[in-house]
N, C-alpha and C positions, 0 to 999 in steps of 0.2 A: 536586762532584767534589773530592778531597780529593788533595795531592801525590802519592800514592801510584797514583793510579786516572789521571794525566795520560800521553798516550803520550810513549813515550821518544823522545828529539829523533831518532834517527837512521832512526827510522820512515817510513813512506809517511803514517801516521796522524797524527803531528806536523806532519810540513811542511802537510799537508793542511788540518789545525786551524790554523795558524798564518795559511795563506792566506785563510782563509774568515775570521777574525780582521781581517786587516788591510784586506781584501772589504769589510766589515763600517763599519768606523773613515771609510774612505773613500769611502765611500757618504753616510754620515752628515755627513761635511764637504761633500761638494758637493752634500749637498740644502739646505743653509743659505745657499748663493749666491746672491745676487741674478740671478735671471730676465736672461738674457745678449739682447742684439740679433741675430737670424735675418736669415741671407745672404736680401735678395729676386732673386735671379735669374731672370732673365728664362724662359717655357719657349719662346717663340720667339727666339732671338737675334736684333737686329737687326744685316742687313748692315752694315752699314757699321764693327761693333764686330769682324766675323771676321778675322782675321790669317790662317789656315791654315783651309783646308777640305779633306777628304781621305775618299773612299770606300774602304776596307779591304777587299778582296776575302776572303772567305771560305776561309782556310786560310793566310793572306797576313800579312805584319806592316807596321810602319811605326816610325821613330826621327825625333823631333823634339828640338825647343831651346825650352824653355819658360819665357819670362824671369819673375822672380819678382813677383808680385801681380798676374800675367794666369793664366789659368785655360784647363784643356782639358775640352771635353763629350764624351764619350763617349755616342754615342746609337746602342741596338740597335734601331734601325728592323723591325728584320727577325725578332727577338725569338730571336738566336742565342744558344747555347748554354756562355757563356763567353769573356769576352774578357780576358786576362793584362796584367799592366802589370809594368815595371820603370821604380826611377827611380832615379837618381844626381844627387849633386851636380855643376852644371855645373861649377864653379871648383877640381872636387877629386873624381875620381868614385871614389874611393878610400871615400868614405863613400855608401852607397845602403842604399835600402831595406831596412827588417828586420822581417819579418811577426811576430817572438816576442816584441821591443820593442813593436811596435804593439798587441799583444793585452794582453800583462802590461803596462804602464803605465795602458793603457784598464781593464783587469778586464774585459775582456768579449772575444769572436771576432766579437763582431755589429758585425760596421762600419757604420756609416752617416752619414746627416746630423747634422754638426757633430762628429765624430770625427777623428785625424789619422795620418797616414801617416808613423812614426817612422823615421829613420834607423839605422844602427850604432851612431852618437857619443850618440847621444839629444836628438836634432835630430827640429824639423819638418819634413819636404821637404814638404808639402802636406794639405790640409786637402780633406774633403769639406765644400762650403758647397750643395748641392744633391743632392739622391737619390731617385728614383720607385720604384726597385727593394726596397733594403733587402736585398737576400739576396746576398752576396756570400763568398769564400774565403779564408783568410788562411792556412790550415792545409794541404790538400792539394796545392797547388800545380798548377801546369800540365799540358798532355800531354807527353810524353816520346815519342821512338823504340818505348822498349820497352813505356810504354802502351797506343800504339798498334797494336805486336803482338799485347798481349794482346785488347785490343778489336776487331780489324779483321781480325787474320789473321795470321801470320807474313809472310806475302808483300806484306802493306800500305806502298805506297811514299804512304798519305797523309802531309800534314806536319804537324808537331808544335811545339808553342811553346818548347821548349829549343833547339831547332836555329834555328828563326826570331828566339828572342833572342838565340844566338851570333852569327848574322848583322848583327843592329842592332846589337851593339855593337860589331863590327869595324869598322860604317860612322862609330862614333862614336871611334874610335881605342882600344877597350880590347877584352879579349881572355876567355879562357873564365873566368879566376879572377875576373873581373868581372858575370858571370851566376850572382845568384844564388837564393833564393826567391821568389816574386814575389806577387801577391796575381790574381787571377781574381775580378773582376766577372761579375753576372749569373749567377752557378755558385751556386746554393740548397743549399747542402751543410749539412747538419744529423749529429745524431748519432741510432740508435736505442737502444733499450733496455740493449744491450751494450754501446754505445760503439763498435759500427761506422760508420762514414762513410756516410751513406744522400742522394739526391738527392729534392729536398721537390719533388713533382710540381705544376706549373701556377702556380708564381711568377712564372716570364718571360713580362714579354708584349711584347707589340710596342710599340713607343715608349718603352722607360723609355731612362732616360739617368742619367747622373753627371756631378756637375761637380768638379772637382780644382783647387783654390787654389795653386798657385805660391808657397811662405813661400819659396824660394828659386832661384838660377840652375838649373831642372834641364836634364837631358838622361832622354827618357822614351821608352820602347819598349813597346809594342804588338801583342799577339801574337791573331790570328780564330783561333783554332781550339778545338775544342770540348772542355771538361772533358773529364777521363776517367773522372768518373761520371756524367757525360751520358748518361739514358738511349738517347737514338737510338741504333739498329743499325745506320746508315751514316754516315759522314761530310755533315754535311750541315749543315757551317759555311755562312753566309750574311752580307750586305755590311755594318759599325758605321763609323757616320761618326765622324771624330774631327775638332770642332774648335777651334782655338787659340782664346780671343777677350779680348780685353780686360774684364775685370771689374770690378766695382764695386771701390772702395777698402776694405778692411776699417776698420770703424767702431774705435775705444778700447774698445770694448766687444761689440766681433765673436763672435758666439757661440761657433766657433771655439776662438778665444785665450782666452776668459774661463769658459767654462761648469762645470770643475772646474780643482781644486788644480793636479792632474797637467801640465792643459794649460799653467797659468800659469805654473808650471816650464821646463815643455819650450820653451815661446815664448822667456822668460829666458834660456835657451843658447840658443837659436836667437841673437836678438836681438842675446845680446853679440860672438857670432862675427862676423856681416853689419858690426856697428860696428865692428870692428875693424879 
């Protein structure tokens, strides 16, 4: 392709070429990385490691304090349909979670083991060091009031995870400008052919779970209630244990912290802010 045939910068086609480029460049440096150390996490936790253990009724949420380098499991016993997180920093919750940082720094929407939960600032809040699922949402985000009209009925007084994280984070002292996109575990959300948002049937099963790294003080809420392209035609959230437990120490060479460029960055600010 010769100067003439390149698309013009202010195109959909340029910025497009230019991502798939830098895709491209960044892939290539982290596959030259040395083979990083995998989180071994336990799949039964032993008692005596649990700090918080917590049944999550089915339509229900919950708001905890999760101090940094302990770890929360999320485990869908029940193999419901979606469970929503938000997370803020504990010491400053002015900075939380940002699903469009997490995706674009990643290159990828596929969360999984050894990927990290970026902040506003471009900060780690947490790390997945464990994951049975793999199918998880970073895009569509939670049910709403109004999704749930469209789903359920107009007359649907089911609840919904925008209203249930307004409520967690009143109990954590902040208010609605403080709710904002969050990420949905367990929600198999894929794209088809169009680029519509389609649900991948028979992903979820009973007993997957996730484990979440603590890189810093958070405050983290919790929302049971089902995707809103969850195929079920009823309401028919069911109980996700959530709990706290003390975790292994991350290694110098934590898969984590170390597996690409990007991460060894984002750790770097993490890292310098904590010492400060």
């Amino acid at each position: 392709m010769n100067a003439s045939d390149s698309p013009r910068k202010d195109t959909p086609e340029f910025h497009r070429a230019r991502y798939l480029e830098l895709k491209a460049q960044a892939k290539a440096a982290n596959s030259r990385r040395v083979t990083a150390r995998r989180s071994e996490n336990p799949r039964e936790i032993p008692q005596e490691l649990i700090m918080v253990q917590d049944l999550i009724p089915g339509g229900w949420y919950r708001s905890h304090r999760l101090p940094r380098g302990n770890s929360l499991r999320i485990a869908n016993e029940f193999a419901t349909h979606g469970v929503s997180v938000l997370l803020w920093n504990a010491a400053d919750p002015s900075e939380r979670y940002n699903p469009a940082d997490t995706v674009k720094v990643q290159w990828t929407a596929r969360i999984g083991p050894g990927k990290l939960l970026f902040s506003d600032m471009g900060r780690v809040l947490a790390s997945i060091t464990a994951d049975t699922c793999g199918m998880h949402d970073c895009i569509a985000g939670g049910s709403t009031p109004e999704s749930n009209a469209r789903k359920y009925g107009a007359d649907s007084h089911h609840r919904n995870t925008r209203d249930n994280f307004l409520l967690a984070a009143g109990k954590q002292g902040l208010g609605p400008r403080d709710v904002g996109p969050c990420i949905t575990f367990f929600a198999p959300v894929t794209t088809d052919s169009a680029g519509r948002f389609v649900w991948r049937y028979g992903a979820i099963r009973l007993g997957d779970y996730v484990d979440l790294r603590a890189e810093m003080d958070l405050l983290v809420a919790l929302s049971n209630c089902p995707h809103p392209l969850s195929p079920e035609a009823n309401f028919e959230a069911r109980p996700v244990r959530a709990m706290l437990w003390r975790s292994p120490p991350a290694a110098a060479d934590d898969f984590c912290r170390t597996a690409t460029e990007e991460a060894v960055r984002a750790f770097e600010n993490t890292d310098a802010v904590l010492a400060s």
